[in-house]
N, CA, C and O atoms as a GROMACS GRO file, in nm:
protein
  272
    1UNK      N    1  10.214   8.760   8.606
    1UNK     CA    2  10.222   8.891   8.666
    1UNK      C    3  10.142   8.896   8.796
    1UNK      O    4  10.169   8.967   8.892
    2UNK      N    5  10.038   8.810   8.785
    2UNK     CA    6   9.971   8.841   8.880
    2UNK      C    7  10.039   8.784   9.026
    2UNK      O    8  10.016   8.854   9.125
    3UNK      N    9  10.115   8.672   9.044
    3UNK     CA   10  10.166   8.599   9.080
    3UNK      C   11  10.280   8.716   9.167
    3UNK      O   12  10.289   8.719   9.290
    4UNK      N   13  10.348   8.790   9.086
    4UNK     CA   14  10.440   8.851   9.120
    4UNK      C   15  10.389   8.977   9.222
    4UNK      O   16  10.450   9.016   9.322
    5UNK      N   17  10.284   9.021   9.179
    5UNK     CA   18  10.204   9.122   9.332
    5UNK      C   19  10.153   9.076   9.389
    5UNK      O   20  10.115   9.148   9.481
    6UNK      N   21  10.117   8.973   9.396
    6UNK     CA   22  10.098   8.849   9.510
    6UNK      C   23  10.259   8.867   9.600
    6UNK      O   24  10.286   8.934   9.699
    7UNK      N   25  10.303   8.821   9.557
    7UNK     CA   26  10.450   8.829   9.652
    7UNK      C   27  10.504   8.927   9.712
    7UNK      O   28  10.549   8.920   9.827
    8UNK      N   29  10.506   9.086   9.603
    8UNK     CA   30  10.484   9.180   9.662
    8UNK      C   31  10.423   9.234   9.755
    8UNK      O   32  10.484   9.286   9.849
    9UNK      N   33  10.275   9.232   9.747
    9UNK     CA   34  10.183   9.249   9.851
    9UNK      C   35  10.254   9.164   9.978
    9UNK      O   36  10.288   9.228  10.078
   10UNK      N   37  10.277   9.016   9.973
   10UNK     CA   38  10.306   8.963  10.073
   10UNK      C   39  10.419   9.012  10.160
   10UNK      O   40  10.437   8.997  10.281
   11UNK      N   41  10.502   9.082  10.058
   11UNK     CA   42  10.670   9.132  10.201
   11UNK      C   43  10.622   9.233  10.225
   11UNK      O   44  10.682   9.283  10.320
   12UNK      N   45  10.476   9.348  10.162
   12UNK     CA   46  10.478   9.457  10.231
   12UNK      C   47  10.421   9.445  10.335
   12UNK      O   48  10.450   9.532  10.417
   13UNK      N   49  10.325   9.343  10.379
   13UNK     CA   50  10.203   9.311  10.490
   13UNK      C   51  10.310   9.258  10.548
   13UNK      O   52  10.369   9.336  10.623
   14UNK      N   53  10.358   9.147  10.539
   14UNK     CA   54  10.479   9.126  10.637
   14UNK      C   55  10.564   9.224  10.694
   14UNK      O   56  10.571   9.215  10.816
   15UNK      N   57  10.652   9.342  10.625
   15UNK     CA   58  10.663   9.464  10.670
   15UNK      C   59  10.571   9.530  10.727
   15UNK      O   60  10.552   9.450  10.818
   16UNK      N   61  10.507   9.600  10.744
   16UNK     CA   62  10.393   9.655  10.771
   16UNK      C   63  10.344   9.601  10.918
   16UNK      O   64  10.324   9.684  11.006
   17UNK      N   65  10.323   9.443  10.946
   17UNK     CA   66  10.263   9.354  11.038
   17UNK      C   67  10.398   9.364  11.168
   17UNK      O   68  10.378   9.350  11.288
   18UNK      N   69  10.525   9.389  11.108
   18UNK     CA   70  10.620   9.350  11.160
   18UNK      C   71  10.664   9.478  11.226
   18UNK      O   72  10.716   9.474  11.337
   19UNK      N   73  10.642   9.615  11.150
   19UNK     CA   74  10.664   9.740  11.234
   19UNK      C   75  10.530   9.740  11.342
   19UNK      O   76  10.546   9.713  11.461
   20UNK      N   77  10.478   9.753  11.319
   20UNK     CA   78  10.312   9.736  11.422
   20UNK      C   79  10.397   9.697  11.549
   20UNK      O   80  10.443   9.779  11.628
   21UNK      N   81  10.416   9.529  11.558
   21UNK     CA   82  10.458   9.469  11.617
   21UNK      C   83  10.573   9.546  11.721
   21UNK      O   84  10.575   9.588  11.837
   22UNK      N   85  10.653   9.538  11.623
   22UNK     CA   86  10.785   9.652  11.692
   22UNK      C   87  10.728   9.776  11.824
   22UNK      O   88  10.736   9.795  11.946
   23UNK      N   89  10.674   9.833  11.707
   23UNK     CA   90  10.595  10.003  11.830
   23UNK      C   91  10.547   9.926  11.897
   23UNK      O   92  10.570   9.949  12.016
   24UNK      N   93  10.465   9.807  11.871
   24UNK     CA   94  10.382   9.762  12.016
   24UNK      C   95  10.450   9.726  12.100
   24UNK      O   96  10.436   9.795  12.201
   25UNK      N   97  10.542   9.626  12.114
   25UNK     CA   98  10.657   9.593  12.210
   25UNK      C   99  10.702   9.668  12.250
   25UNK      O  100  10.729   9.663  12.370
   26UNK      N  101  10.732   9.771  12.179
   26UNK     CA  102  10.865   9.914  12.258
   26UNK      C  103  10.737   9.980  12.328
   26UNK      O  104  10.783  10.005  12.439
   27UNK      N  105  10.642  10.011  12.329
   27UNK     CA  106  10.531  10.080  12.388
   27UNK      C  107  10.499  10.006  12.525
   27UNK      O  108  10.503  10.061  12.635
   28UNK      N  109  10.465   9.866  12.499
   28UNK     CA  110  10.445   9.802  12.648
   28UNK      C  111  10.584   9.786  12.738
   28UNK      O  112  10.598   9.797  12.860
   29UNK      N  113  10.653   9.765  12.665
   29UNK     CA  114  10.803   9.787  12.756
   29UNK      C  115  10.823   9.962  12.852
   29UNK      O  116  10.878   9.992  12.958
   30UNK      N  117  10.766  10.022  12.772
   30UNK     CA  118  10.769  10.152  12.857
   30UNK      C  119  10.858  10.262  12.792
   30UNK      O  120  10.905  10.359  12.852
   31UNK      N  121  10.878  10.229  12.641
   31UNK     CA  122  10.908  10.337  12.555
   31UNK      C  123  10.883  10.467  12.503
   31UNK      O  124  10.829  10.462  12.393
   32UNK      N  125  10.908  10.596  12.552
   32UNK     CA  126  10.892  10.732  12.552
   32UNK      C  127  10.814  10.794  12.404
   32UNK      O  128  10.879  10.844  12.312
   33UNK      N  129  10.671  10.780  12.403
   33UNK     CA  130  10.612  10.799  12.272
   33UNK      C  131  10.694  10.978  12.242
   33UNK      O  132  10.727  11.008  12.128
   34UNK      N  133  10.706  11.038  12.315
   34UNK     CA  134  10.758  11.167  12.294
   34UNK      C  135  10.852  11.172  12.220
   34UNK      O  136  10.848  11.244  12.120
   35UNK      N  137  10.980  11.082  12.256
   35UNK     CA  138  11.079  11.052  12.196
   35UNK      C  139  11.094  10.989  12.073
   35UNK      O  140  11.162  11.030  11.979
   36UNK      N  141  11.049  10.917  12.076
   36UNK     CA  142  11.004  10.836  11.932
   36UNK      C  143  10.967  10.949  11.851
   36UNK      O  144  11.055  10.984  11.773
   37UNK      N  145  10.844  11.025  11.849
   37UNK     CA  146  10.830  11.108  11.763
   37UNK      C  147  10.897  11.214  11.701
   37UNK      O  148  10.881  11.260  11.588
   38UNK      N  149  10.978  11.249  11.797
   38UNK     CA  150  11.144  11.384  11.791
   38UNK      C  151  11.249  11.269  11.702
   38UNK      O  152  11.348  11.319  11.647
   39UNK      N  153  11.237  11.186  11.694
   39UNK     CA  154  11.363  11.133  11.638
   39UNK      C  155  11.303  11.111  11.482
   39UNK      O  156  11.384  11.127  11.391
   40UNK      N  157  11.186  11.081  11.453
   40UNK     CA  158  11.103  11.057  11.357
   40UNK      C  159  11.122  11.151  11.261
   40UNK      O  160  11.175  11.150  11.150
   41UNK      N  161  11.074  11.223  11.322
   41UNK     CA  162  11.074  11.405  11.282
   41UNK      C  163  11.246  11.455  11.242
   41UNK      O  164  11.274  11.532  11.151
   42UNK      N  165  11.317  11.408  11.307
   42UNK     CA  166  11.466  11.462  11.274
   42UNK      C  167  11.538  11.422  11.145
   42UNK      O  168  11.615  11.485  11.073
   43UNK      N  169  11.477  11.263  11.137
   43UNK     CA  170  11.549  11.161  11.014
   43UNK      C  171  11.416  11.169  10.931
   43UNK      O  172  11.433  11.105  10.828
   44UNK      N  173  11.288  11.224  10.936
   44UNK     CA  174  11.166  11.222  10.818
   44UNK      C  175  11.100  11.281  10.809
   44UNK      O  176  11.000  11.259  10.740
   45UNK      N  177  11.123  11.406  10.885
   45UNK     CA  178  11.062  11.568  10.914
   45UNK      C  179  10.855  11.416  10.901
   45UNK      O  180  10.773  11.403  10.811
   46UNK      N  181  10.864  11.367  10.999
   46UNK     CA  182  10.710  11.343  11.022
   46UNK      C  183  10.619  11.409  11.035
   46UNK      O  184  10.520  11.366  10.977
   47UNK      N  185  10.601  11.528  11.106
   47UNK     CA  186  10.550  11.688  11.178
   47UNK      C  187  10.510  11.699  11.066
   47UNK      O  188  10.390  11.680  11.047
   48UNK      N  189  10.608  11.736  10.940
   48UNK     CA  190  10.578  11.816  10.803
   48UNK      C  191  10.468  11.755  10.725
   48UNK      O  192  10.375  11.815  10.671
   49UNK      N  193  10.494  11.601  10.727
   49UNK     CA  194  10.406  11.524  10.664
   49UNK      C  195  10.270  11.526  10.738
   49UNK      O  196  10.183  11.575  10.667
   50UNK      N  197  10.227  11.487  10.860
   50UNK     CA  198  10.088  11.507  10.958
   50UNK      C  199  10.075  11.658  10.890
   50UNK      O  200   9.994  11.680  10.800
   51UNK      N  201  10.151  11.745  10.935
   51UNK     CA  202  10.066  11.886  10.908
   51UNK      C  203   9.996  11.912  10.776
   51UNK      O  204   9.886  11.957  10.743
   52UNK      N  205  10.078  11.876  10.728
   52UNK     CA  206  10.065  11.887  10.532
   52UNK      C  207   9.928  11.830  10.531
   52UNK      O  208   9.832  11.906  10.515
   53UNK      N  209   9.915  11.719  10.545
   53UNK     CA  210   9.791  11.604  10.517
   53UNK      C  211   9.666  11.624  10.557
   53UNK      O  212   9.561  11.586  10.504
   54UNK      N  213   9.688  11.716  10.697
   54UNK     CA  214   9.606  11.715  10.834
   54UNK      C  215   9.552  11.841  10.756
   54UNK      O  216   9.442  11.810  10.712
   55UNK      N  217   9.582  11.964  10.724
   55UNK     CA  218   9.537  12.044  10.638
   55UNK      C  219   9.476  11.984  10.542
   55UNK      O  220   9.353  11.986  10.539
   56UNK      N  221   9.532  11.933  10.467
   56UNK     CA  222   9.453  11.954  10.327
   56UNK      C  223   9.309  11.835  10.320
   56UNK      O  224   9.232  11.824  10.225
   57UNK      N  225   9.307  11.759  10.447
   57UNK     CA  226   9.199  11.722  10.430
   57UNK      C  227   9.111  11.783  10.508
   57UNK      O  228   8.994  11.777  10.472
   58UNK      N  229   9.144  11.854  10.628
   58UNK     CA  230   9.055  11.994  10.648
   58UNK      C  231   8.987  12.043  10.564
   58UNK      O  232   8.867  12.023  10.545
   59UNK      N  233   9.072  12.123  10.495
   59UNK     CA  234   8.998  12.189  10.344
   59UNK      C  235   8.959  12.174  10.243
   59UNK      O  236   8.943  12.263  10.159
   60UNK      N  237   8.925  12.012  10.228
   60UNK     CA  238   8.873  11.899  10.147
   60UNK      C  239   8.723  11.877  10.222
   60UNK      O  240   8.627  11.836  10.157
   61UNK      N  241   8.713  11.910  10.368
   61UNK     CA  242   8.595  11.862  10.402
   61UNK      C  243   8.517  12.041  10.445
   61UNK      O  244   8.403  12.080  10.469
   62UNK      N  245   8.590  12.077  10.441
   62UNK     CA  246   8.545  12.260  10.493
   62UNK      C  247   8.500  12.262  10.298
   62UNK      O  248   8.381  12.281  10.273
   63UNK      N  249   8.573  12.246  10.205
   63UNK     CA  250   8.504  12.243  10.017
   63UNK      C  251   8.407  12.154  10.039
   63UNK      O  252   8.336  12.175   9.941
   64UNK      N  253   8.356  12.070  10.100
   64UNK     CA  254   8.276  11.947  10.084
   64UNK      C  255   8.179  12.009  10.150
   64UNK      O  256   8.072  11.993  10.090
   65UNK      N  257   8.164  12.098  10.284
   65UNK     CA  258   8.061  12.144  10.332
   65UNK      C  259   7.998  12.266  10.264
   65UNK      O  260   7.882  12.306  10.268
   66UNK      N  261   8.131  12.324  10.187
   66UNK     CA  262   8.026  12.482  10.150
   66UNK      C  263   7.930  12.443  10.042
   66UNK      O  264   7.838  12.511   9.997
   67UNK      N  265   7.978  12.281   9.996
   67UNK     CA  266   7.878  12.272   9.881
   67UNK      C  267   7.813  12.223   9.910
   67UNK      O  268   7.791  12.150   9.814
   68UNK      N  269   7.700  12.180  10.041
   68UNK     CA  270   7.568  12.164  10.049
   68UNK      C  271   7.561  12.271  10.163
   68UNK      O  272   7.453  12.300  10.214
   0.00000   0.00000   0.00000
């Protein structure tokens, strides 16, 4: 078993290593970060997800302060 998330782990870091890669190339080539993000947002509502997250760890650290 262990063997087998070994392998796992390995195609996700390979994925993972391999999108990086991608944005970085399209970025030094002179690729429209604006654009990228509108298309993101159209096919994975992205916006929804940052906002969602971006809140609630706000108010994870705004609960973390009232208690000292």
């Amino acid at each position: 078993m262990k063997k087998g998330w070994r392998i796992i782990l390995g195609i996700v870091l390979t994925a993972v290593i391999f999108g990086g890669l991608c944005c970085g190339v399209g970025l030094l080539t002179g690729a429209d970060t604006d654009r990228i993000i509108l298309n993101l947002d159209e096919h994975y509502q992205v916006m929804t997800y940052i906002n969602t997250y971006t809140s609630y760890v706000t108010n994870m650290f705004q609960k973390l302060i009232h208690l000292f």
